[in-house]
C-alpha positions as CSV (number, residue, x, y, z in Angstrom):
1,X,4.8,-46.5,3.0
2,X,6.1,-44.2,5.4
3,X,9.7,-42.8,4.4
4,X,12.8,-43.8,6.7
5,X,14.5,-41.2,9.0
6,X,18.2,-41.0,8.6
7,X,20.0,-40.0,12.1
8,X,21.0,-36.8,11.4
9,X,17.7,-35.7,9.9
10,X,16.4,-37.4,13.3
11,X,18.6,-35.4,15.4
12,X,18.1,-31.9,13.6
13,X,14.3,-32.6,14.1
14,X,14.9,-33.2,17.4
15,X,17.5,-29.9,17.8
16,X,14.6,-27.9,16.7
17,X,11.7,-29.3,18.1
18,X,13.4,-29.4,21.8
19,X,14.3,-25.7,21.8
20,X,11.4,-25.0,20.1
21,X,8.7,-26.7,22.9
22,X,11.4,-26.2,25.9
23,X,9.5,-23.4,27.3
24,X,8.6,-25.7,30.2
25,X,12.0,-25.8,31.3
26,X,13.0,-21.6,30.5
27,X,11.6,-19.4,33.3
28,X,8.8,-16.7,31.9
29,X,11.8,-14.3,33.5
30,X,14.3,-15.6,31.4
31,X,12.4,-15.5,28.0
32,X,11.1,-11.7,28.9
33,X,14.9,-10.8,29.8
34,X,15.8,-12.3,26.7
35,X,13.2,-10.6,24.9
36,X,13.4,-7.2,26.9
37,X,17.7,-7.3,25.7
38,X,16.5,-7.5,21.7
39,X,14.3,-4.6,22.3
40,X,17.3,-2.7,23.7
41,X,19.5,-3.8,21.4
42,X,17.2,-3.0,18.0
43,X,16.3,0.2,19.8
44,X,19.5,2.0,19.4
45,X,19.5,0.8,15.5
46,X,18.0,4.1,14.3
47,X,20.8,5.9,16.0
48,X,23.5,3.6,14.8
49,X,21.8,4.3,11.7
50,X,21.5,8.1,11.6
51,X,25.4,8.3,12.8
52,X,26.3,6.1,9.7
53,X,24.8,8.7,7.2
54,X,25.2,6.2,4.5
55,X,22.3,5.5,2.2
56,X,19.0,2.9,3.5
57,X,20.0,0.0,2.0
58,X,23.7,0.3,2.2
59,X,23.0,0.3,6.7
60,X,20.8,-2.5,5.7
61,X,23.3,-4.9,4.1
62,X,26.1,-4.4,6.5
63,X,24.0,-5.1,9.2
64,X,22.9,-8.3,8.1
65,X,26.2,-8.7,6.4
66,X,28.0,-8.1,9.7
67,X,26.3,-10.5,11.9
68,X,26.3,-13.5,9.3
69,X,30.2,-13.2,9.5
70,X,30.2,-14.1,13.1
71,X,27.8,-16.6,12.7
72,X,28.8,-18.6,10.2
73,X,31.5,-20.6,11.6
74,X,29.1,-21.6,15.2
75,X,26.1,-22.8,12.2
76,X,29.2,-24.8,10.3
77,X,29.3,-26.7,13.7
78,X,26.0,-26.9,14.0
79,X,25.7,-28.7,10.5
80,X,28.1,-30.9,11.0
81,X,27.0,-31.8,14.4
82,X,23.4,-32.5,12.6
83,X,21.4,-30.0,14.7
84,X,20.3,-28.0,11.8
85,X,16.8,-29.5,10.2
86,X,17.2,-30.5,6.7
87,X,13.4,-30.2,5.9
88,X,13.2,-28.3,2.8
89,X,10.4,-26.2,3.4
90,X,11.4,-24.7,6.7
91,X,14.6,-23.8,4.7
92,X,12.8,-22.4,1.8
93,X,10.4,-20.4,4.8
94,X,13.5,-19.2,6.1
95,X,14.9,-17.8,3.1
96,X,11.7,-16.3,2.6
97,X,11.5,-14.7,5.9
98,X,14.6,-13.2,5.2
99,X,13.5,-11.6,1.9
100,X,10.9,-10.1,4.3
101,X,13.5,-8.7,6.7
102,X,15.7,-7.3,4.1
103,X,12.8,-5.3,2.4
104,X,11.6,-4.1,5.8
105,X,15.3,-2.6,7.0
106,X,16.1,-1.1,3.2
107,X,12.5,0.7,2.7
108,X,12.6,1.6,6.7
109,X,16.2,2.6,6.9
110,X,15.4,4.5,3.5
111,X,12.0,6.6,5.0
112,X,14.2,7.9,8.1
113,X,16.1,9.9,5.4
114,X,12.7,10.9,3.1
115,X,10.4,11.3,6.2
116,X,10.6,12.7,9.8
117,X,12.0,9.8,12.3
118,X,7.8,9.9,13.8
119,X,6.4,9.3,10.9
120,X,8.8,6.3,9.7
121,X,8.1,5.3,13.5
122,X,4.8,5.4,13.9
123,X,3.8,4.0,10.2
124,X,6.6,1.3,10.3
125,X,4.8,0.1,13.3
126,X,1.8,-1.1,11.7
127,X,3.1,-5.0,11.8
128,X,1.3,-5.9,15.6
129,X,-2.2,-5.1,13.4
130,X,-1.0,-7.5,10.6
131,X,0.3,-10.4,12.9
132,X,-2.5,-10.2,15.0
133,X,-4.6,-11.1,12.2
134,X,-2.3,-13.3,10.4
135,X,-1.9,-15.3,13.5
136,X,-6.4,-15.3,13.7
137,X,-6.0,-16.7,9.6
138,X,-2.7,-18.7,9.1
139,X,-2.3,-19.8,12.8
140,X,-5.6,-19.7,14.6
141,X,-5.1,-18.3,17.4
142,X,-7.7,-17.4,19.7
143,X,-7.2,-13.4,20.9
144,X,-8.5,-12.7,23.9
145,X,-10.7,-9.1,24.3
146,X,-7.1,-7.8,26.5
147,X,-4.9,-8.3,23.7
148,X,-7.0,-6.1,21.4
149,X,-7.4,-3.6,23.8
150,X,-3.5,-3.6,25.0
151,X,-2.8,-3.3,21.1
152,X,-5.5,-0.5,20.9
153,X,-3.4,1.1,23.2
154,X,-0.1,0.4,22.4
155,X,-1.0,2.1,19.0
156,X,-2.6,4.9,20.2
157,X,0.2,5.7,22.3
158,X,2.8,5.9,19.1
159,X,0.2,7.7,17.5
160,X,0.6,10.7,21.1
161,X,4.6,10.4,20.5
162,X,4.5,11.3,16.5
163,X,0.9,13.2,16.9
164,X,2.8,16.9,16.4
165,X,5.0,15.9,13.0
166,X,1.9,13.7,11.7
167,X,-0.4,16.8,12.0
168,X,2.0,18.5,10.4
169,X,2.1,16.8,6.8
170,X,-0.9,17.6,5.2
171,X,-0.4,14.4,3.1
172,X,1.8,11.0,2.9
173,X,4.7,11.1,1.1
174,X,7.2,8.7,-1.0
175,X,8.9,8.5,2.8
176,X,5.9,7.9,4.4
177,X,4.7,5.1,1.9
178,X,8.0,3.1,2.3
179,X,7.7,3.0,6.4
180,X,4.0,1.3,5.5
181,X,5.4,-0.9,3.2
182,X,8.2,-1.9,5.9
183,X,5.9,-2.0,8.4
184,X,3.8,-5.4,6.2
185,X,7.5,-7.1,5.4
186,X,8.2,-6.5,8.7
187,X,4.7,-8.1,9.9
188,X,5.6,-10.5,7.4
189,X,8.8,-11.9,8.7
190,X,7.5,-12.2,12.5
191,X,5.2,-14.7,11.3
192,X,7.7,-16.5,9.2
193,X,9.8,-16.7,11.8
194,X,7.3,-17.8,14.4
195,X,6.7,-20.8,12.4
196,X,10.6,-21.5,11.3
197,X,11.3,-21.1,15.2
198,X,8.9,-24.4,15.6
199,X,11.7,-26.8,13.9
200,X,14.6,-24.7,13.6
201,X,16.9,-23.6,16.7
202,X,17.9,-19.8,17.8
203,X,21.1,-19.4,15.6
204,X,19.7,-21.4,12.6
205,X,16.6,-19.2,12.0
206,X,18.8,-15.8,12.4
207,X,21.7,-17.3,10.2
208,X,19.6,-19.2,7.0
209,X,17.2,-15.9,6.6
210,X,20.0,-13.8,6.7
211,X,21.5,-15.6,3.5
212,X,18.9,-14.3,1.6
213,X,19.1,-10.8,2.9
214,X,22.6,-10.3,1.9
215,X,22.4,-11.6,-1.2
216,X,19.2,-9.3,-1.6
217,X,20.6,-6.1,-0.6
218,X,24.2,-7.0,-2.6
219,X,22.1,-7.0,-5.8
220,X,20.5,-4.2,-5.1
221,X,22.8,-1.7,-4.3
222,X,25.5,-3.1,-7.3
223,X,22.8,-2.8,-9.4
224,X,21.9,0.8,-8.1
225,X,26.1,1.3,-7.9
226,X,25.3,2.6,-4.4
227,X,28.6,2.9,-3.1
228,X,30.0,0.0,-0.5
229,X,33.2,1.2,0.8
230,X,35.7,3.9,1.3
231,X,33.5,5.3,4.2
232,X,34.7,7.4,7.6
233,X,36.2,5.7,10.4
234,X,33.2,7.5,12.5
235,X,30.8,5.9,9.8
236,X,32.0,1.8,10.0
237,X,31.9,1.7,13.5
238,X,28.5,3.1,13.4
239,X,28.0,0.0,10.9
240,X,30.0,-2.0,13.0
241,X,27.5,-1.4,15.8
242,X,24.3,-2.1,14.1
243,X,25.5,-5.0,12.9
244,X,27.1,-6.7,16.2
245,X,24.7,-4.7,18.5
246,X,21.3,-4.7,17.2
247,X,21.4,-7.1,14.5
248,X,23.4,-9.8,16.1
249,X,22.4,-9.8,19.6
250,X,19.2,-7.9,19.3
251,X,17.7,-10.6,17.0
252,X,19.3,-13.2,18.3
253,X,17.3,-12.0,21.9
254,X,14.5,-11.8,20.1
255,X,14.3,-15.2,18.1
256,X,15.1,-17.2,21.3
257,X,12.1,-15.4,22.7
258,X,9.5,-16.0,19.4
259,X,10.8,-19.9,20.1
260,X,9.0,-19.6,23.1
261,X,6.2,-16.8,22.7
262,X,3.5,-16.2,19.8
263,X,4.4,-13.4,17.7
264,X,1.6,-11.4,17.9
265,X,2.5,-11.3,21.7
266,X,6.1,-10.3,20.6
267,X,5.2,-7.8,17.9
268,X,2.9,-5.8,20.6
269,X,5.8,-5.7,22.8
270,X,8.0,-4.5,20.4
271,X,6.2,-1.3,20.3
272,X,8.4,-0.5,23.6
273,X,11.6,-0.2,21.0
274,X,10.2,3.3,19.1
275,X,9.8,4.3,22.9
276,X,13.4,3.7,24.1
277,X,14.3,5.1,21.1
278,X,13.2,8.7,21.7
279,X,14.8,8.3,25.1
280,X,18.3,6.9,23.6
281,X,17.9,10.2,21.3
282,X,18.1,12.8,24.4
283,X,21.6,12.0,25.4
284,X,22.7,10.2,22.5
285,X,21.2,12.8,19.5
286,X,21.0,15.7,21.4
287,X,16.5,15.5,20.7
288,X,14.7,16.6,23.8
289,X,11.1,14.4,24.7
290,X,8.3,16.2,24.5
291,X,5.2,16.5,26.6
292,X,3.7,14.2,24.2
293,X,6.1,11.7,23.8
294,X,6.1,11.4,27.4
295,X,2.5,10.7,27.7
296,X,2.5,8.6,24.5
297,X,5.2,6.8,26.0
298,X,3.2,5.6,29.1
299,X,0.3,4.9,26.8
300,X,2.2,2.2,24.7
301,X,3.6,1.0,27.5
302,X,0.8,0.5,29.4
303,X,-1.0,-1.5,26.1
304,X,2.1,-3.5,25.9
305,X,1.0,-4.6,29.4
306,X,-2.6,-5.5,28.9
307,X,-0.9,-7.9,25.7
308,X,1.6,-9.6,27.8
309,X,-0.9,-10.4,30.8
310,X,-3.3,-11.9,27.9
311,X,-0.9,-13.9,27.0
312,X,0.0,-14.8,30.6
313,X,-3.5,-15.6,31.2
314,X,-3.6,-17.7,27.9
């Protein structure tokens, strides 16, 4: 006997589900603007990130911490209003997808310290390989021959930016080991979230994954006695801008856009973030470009490309 619907299960359902399939009504502009913002905003994170000095996982929780502040009085409305979903299992995804997120920023914020910035770079950005396939397994998605060949590229081009400092370590290190490892949660969490993003609105699927990440990284660093206050002025508003800038707006960019684009489209494009990076650093850390970061640059950018007109094609 099919189950009865109360009304505000009915209406979360729908609150999902409308965002979720509205990408009739958002402009292609719109969605890329919004995407091209998160990119921006999750590009400056490394330097927010450097500027705080404070250990991996210490950045980590305060910027998830930060941006779940502001957020959880807007997703107290939306509960009461009935526009979150109450289906268990895209709650229990969510949580999970924030485990996933909180391992990726404490192993990747810790290898920028135990590693050169290229190699934490290059090897965190190992996730558009693992979405791609986990969208051919989990989702079944049909890749076109372009999107292999744009992620080809976009890949190659990282591997021109970092090619000097990778040639220059004979062998991987404990650094180098956690940017892989941040690289899968983060490949992890894309996927997560392109599912959850199916029934669950923008704010919804950055607040309920976020739950889990600060109560992760809380755990971890009391039980490490990593210490969480009595900081710099300089070194909080360095928190104070990861976590508003690239954790609340970046992701909240980027979200809206995996409601309307596949992930393994979105993590491709990502790739652009390592790239405006190393430009943010000339001005901003005082790090010239390089011949081959220029050229790498142009590379991934141009790989990027070939993925998004796949997709446009699609």
């Amino acid at each position: 006997m099919a189950r009865s619907i109360s009304l505000p299960e009915a209406r979360a359902s729908a609150a999902g589900a409308t965002e979720a399939t509205q990408g009739t009504q958002a402009t292609r502009l719109h969605i890329y603007l919004m995407l091209a913002l998160g990119i921006i905003c999750i590009a400056l994170s490394a330097i927010f990130t450097k500027w705080a000095g404070v250990p991996g996982t210490v950045s980590a929780f305060y910027r998830i911490a930060i941006a779940e502040v502001v957020l959880t009085l807007p997703f107290a409305r939306a509960m009461a209003r009935g526009r979150v979903t109450r289906d268990r299992r895209i709650w229990l995804l969510a949580l999970g997808a924030g485990v996933f997120f909180a391992l990726d920023l404490g192993l990747w914020n810790t290898s920028l310290f135990l590693t050169s910035a290229a190699n934490a770079t290059l090897l965190g950005n190992d996730a558009p390989i693992l979405v791609g396939l986990g969208a051919l397994v989990l989702f079944h998605e049909r890749l076109k021959g372009m999107y292999w060949v744009g992620l080809a590229l976009a890949l190659a081009g990282m591997g021109i930016i970092v090619s000097k400092d990778v040639l220059g370590h004979s062998s991987l290190g404990g650094g180098d080991l956690l940017a892989m490892s941040a690289g899968v949660a983060y490949a992890a969490y894309l996927l997560a979230t392109q599912r959850i993003r199916a029934k669950m609105d923008t704010l919804s699927s950055l607040f309920i994954p976020s739950m889990a990440g600060v109560v992760l990284l809380l755990g971890f660093n009391l039980a490490l006695h990593r210490p969480l206050w009595g900081f710099s002025a300089h070194t909080y508003l360095a928190l104070l801008a990861v976590g508003l800038i690239s954790q609340l707006v970046g992701w909240l960019a980027i979200n809206y856009a995996l409601g309307h684009m596949r992930a393994s489209i979105v993590s491709v494009t990502l790739l652009a973030q390592p790239v405006l990076t190393a430009l943010f650093a000339v001005p901003l850390l005082g790090e010239p470009l390089a011949s081959n970061q220029i050229l790498g640059g142009v590379v991934a950018l141009a790989g990027i490309y070939l993925v998004n007109r796949s997709a446009a094609k699609r």
